[in-house]
DRENZA-660235 format. One record per residue (C-alpha): x, y, z; residue in one letter. Coordinates in steps of 0.02 Angstrom, whole numbers, padded with zeros to 5 digits, always signed. Last residue first. Layout:
N
XYZA;...
This chain:
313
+00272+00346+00337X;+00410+00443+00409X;+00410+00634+00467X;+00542+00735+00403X;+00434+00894+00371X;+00270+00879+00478X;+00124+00763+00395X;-00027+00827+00327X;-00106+00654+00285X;-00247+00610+00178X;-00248+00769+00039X;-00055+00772+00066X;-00060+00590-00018X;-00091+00675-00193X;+00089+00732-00191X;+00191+00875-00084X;+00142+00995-00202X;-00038+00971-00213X;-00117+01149-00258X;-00001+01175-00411X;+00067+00992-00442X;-00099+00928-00472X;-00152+01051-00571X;-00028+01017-00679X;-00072+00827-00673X;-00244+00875-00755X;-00182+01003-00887X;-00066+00847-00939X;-00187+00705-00918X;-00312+00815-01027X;-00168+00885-01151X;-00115+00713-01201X;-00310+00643-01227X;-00323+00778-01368X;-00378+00687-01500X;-00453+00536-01410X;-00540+00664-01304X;-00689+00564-01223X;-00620+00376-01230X;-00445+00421-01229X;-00447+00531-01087X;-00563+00424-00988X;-00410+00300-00994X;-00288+00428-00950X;-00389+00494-00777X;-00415+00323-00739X;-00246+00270-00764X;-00165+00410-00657X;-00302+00401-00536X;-00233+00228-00490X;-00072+00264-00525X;-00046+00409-00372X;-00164+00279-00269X;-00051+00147-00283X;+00072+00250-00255X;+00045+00328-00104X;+00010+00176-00011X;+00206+00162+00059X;+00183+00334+00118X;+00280+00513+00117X;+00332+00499-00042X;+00223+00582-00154X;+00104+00539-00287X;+00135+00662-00431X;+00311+00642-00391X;+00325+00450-00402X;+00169+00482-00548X;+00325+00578-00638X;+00451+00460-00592X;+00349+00300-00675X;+00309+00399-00836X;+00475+00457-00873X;+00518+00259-00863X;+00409+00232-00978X;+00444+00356-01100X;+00657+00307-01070X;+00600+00140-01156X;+00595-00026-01094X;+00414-00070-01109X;+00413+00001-01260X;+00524-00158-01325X;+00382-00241-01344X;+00256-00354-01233X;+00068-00438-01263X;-00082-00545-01170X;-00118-00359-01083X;-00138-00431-00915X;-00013-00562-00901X;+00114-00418-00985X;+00073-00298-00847X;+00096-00444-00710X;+00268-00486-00765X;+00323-00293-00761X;+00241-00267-00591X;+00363-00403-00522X;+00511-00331-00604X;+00490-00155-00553X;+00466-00223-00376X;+00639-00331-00396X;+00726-00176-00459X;+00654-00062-00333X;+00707-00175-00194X;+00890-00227-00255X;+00914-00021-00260X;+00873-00024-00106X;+01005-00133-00057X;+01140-00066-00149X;+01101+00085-00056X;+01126+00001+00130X;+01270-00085+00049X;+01361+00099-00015X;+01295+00189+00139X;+01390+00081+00254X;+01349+00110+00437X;+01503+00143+00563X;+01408+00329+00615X;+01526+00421+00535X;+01489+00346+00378X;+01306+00417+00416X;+01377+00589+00430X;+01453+00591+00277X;+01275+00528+00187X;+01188+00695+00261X;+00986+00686+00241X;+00961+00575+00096X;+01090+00455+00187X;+00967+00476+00326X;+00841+00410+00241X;+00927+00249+00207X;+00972+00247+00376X;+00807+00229+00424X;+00756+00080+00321X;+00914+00003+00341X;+00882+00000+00526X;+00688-00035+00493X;+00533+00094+00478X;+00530+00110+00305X;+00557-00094+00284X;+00396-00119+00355X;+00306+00002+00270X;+00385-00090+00144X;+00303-00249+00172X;+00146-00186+00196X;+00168-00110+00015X;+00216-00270-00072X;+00041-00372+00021X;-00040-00215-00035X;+00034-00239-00225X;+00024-00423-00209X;-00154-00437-00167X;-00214-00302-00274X;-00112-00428-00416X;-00186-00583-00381X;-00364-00527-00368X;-00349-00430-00535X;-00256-00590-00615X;-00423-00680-00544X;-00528-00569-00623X;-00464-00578-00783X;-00431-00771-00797X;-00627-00771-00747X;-00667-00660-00877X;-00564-00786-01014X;-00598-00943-00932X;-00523-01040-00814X;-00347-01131-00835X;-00292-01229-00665X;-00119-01259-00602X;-00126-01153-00461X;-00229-01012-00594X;-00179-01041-00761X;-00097-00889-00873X;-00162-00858-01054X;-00022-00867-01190X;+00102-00732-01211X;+00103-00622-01357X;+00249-00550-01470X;+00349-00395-01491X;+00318-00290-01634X;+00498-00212-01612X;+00586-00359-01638X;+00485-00502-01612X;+00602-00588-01489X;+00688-00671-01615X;+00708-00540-01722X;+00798-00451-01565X;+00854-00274-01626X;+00722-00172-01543X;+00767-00298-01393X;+00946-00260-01391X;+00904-00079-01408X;+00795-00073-01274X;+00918-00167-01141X;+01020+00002-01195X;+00902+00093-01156X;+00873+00022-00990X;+01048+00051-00946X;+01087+00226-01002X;+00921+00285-00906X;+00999+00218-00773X;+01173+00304-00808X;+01069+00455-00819X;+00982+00454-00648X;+01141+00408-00553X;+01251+00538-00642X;+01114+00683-00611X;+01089+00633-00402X;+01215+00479-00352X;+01341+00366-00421X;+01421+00220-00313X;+01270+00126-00279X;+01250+00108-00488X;+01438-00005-00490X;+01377-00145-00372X;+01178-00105-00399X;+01222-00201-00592X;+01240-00372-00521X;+01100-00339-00385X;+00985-00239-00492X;+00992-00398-00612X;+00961-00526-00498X;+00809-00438-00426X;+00752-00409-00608X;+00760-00612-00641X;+00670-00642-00476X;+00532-00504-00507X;+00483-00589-00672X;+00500-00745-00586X;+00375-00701-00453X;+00243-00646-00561X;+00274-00797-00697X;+00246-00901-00538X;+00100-00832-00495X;+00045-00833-00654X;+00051-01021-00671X;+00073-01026-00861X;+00233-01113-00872X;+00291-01198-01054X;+00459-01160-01067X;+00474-01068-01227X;+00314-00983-01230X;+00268-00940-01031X;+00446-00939-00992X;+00484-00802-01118X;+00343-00705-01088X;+00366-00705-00879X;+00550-00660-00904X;+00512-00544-01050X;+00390-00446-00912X;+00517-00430-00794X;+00651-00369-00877X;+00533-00236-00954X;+00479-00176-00792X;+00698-00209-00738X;+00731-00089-00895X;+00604+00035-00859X;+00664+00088-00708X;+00776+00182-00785X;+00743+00369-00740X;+00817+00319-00570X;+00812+00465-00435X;+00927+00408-00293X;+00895+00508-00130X;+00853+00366-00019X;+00671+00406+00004X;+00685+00415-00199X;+00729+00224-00184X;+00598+00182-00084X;+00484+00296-00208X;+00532+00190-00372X;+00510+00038-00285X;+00322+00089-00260X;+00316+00168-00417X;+00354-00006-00519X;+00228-00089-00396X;+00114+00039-00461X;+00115-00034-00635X;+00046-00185-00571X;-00091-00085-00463X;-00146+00029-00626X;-00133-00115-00739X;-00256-00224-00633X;-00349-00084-00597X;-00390-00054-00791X;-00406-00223-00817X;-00554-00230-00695X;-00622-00070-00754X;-00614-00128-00923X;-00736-00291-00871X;-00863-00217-00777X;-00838-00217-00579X;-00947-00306-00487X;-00843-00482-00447X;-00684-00355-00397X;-00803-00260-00267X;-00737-00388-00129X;-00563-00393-00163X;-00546-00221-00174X;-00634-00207+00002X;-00539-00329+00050X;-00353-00230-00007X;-00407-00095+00085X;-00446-00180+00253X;-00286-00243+00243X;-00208-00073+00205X;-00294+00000+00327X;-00202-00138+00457X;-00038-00111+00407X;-00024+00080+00416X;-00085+00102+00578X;-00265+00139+00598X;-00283+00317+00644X;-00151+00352+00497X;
């Protein structure tokens, strides 16, 4: 990018900060879902950059929005950026417990034992009266730094909060692309035995990255239930996490930003679905992702940046 990564995505994240105010009201939750929900894909495509393909993310999104849910009713925080930051916490733990057996598998064994693992956090859940069971249950309206505002107000500032930590996320990453374990992480894609040769350790390096998408699935988990006010099980389950490697794909991975704008368009092109073809809103996002694929097969980011083959965001 003419501008270097880090600075376009500051400029990017005022100019969504400025036209927040002017925005009606469902295109302000609609962005805040679309950038929360890419924070899932972001983590999704460092780990793809590595070669592992999770088709459980879903358990550390829905990880991450109990954690916020659960602290919000039965402990009594509301500060959302707290909730945010728990939620990622408590997934971050969790990938780094379970990232001690998953950096061992890779390709078909990896993706399915993942899957494996967030249904099985979906079960417990289905089967959690007191957790709602499978209606879930709501979550009372975050403050603001210890402040509560209004209802529009609370809406605009979770919008603010979260464009702010999905570019602030994606900086950071950009970062962590172009780092030692960033690098080698890519070249484990490439040839893992020759990266043993080298002295570095694939397994830690992996287990690392794994730690990232887990703590980024977390954190846009959190903010998805402050915006909606509600969280199920179906936050867990393998449907989700389908969703969240197909806009990876649809997106590509050849930048950190890629993602949010892979969602973005994902969301809008879903929520016009349902308005206009309520019926058939399925086939439209379908039809429209196809075509996608067809004369975009490196991702929607191709249209901004014809990069050579290997070349790193």
């Amino acid at each position: 990018m003419r501008w270097g990564t880090v600075p376009a995505l500051g400029v990017a994240l005022v100019a969504l900060l400025a036209v927040g105010p002017f925005l009606p009201a469902w295109a302000v939750f609609m962005l805040t879902v679309a950038f929360a929900k890419a924070l899932v894909v972001l983590g999704l495509v460092i780990m793809m950059r590595a070669g592992l393909v999770s088709f459980g993310q879903g358990l550390f999104y829905g990880l991450g929005a109990y954690a916020a849910g659960l602290a919000t009713n039965f402990f009594g925080l509301t500060d959302a950026l707290v909730l945010a930051l728990l939620g990622s916490i408590v997934a971050a733990a969790t990938g780094f417990v379970l990232g001690f057996v998953m950096a061992r598998y890779r390709e078909i064994f990896f993706a399915m034992l993942s899957l494996a693992l967030s249904m099985i956090l979906y079960g417990i859940l289905v089967r959690s009266s007191a957790l709602g069971s499978t209606d879930g249950f709501n979550l009372s309206p975050p403050s603001f730094f210890g402040f509560k505002v209004g209802a529009q107000q609370s809406r605009l500032l979770l919008y603010m909060l979260t464009v702010t930590l999905a570019c602030g996320s994606a900086m950071a990453l950009h970062r962590f692309v172009g780092s030692y374990a960033g690098v080698i992480s890519q070249a484990i894609l490439t040839n893992e035995i020759r990266v043993e040769y080298l002295g570095a350790s694939v397994t830690r390096v992996l287990h690392l990255v794994y730690v990232i998408g887990a703590a980024m699935g977390g954190l846009g988990g959190a903010l998805v239930a402050l915006a909606a006010g509600h969280i199920d099980p179906e936050l867990a389950y393998w449907t989700t996490s389908g969703e969240f490697v197909f806009v990876a794909i649809l997106s590509g991975t050849g930048h950190v930003a890629a993602p949010l704008l892979g969602m973005t368009i994902f969301e809008a092109i879903r929520s016009f679905a349902l308005e206009y073809s309520p019926y058939t809103w399925q086939m439209v996002v379908g039809l429209s992702m196809l075509a996608v694929i067809l004369f975009l097969p490196s991702g929607l980011w191709s249209l901004f940046s014809r990069k050579r083959k290997g070349e790193t965001a």
